[in-house]
C-alpha positions, 0 to 999 in steps of 0.5 A, a space after each residue: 493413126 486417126 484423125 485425133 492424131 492428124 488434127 493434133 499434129 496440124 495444130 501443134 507441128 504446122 506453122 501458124 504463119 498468120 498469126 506470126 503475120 498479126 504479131 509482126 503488124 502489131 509490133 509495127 502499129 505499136 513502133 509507129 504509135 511510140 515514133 508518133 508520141 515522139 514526133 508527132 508524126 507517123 512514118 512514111 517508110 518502113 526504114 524510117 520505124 527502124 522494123 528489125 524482126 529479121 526481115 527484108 526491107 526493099 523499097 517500101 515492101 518489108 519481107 518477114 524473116 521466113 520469106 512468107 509475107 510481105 508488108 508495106 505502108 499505104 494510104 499514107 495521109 499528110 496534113 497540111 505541113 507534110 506530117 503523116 496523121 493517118 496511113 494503114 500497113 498491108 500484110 499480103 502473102 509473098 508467093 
């Protein structure tokens, strides 16, 4: 076994965790797109966007299904009538 094999292996064996993480963030931009078309707002908690991949939901900190990362809403901007017009989704790793 050579470093073809160990290469090989890495890239097609080991989890890509972070590119689960990117594919979680971008269902979620994409719910938080169609819930503000609907309401003309965005959400201010993850139970509001009704996220369901499985993962855990506390608080406002959201846990992928695999344990690996964590997820919460931040700097949340409201106008003027309490609607959400601008907010940013934080991917950290959870250990």
């Amino acid at each position: 076994m050579g470093l073809g094999y160990a290469v090989y292996y890495f890239k097609e064996v080991v989890p890509n965790y972070e590119a689960q993480a990117k594919a979680d963030l971008q269902d979620m931009y994409a719910l938080q797109d169609n819930y503000e078309k609907s309401h003309s707002s965005y959400v201010g908690t993850f139970s509001q966007l009704g996220f369901s991949r499985g993962g855990r939901l506390n608080s406002n900190v959201l846990t992928s299904e695999d344990g690996r990362y964590r997820y919460q809403l931040v700097r949340i901007v409201p106008d003027q009538y309490g609607r959400i017009v601008k907010y940013s989704i934080e991917a950290r790793p959870a250990a």
